[in-house]
C-alpha positions as CSV (number, residue, x, y, z in Angstrom):
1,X,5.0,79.5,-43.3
2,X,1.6,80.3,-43.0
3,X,-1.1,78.4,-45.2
4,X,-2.9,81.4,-46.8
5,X,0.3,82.2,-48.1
6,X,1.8,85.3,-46.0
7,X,5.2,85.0,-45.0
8,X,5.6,85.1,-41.6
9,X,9.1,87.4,-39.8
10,X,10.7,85.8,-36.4
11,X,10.2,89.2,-34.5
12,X,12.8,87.9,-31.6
13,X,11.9,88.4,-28.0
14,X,10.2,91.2,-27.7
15,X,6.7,89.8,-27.3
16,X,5.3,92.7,-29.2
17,X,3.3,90.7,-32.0
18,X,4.4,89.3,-35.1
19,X,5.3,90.9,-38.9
20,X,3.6,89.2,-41.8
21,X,4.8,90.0,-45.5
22,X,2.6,89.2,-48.3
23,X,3.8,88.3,-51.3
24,X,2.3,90.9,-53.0
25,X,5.2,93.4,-51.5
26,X,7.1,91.3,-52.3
27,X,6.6,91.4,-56.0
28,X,6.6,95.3,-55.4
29,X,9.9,95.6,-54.1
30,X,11.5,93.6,-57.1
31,X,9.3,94.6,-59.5
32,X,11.0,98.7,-58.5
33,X,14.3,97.1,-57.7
34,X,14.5,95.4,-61.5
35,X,13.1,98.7,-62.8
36,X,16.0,100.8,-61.5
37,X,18.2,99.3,-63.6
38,X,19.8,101.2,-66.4
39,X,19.6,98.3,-69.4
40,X,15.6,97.6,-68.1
41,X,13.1,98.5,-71.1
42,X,10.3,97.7,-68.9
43,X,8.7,94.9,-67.4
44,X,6.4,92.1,-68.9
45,X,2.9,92.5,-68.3
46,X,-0.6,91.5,-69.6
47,X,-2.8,93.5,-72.0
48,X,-5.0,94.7,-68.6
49,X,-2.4,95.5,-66.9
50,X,-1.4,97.7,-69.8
51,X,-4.7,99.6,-70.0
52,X,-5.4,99.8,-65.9
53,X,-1.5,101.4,-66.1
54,X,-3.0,104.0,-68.9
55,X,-5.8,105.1,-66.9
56,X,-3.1,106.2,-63.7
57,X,-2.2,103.6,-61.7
58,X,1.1,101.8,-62.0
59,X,1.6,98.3,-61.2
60,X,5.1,98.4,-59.6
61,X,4.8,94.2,-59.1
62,X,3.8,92.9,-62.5
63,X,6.3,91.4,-64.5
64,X,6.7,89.8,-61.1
65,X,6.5,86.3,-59.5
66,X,7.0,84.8,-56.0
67,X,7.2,81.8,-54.8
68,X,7.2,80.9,-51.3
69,X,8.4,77.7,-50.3
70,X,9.6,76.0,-46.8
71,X,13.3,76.4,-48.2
72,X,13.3,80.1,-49.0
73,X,11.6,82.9,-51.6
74,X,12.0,82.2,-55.3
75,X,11.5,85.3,-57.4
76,X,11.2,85.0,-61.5
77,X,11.4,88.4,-62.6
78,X,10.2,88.7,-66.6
79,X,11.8,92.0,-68.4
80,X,12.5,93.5,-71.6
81,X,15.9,95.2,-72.4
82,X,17.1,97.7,-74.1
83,X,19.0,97.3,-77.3
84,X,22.2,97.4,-77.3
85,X,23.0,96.4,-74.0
86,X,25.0,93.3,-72.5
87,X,22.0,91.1,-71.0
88,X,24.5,88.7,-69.1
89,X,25.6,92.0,-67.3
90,X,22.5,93.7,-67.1
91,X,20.4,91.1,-65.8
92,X,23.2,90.1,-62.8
93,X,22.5,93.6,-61.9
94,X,19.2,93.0,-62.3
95,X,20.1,90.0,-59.7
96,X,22.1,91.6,-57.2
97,X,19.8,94.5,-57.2
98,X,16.7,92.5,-56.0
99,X,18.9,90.8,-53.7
100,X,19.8,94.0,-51.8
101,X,16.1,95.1,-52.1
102,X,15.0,92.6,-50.4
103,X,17.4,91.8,-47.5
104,X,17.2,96.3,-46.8
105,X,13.5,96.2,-46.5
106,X,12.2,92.6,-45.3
107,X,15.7,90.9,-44.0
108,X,15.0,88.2,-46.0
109,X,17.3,87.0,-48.3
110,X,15.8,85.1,-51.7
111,X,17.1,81.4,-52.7
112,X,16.5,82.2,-56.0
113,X,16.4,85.3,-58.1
114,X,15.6,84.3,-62.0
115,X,15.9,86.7,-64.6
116,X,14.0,85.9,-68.1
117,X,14.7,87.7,-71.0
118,X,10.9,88.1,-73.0
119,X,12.2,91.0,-75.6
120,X,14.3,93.2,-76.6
121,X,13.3,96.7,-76.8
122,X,14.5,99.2,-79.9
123,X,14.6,102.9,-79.3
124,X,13.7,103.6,-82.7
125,X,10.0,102.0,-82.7
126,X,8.6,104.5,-81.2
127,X,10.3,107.2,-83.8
128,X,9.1,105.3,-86.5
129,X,5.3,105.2,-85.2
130,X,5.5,108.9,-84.7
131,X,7.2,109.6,-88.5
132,X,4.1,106.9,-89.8
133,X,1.1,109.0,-88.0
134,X,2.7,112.4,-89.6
135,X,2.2,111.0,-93.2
């Protein structure tokens, strides 16, 4: 591992150069992975996040967090379902999903993948808030 924290690929022999992978990507790649989904609300983020994602751009890692460690990657992955679902279900395909992610796009495979459970997201909110605005 690298000191200023970018992961560093074993390229083999081809004495081309080496692939580095910040862990910004990632964060990118599971943040998409967990937001694929079907059971996923959305994914935990910070009030400036919220209003950056209003004005156009999307943060596809928040909700996000990696750890790099001489033993492996550790990713905590913070995300609110949809009510109604089973979480035990949805979040092991939540699991497995970031798993495959990972290993299709980076060959790496994660030691950890932890899903937390921040909130459960009704459908009908957002019908009521409309029905209280018409008043």
């Amino acid at each position: 591992m690298s000191e200023n924290n970018i992961l560093e690929m074993n390229a083999g022999s081809s004495g081309l150069g080496k692939v580095e992978i910040a862990p910004e990507v990632i964060e990118v790649i599971a943040g998409i992975a967990a937001s694929e989904v079907e059971g996923v609300s959305q994914m935990r983020g910070n009030f400036a996040l919220g209003v950056v994602e209003r004005l156009g751009k999307k943060n596809h890692g928040k909700g996000v967090k990696v750890e790099l460690a001489e033993d492996g990657i550790k990713v905590d992955v913070y995300c609110l379902m949809k009510f109604g679902v089973s979480i035990p279900t949805v979040a092991q395909k939540v699991q497995d999903n970031i798993r495959q992610a990972l290993l299709n796009m980076t060959a790496l495979d994660a030691k950890e993948v932890n899903v937390h459970i921040v909130g459960i997201q009704f459908e009908n909110t957002k019908q009521e808030a409309d029905q209280e605005q018409d008043m």
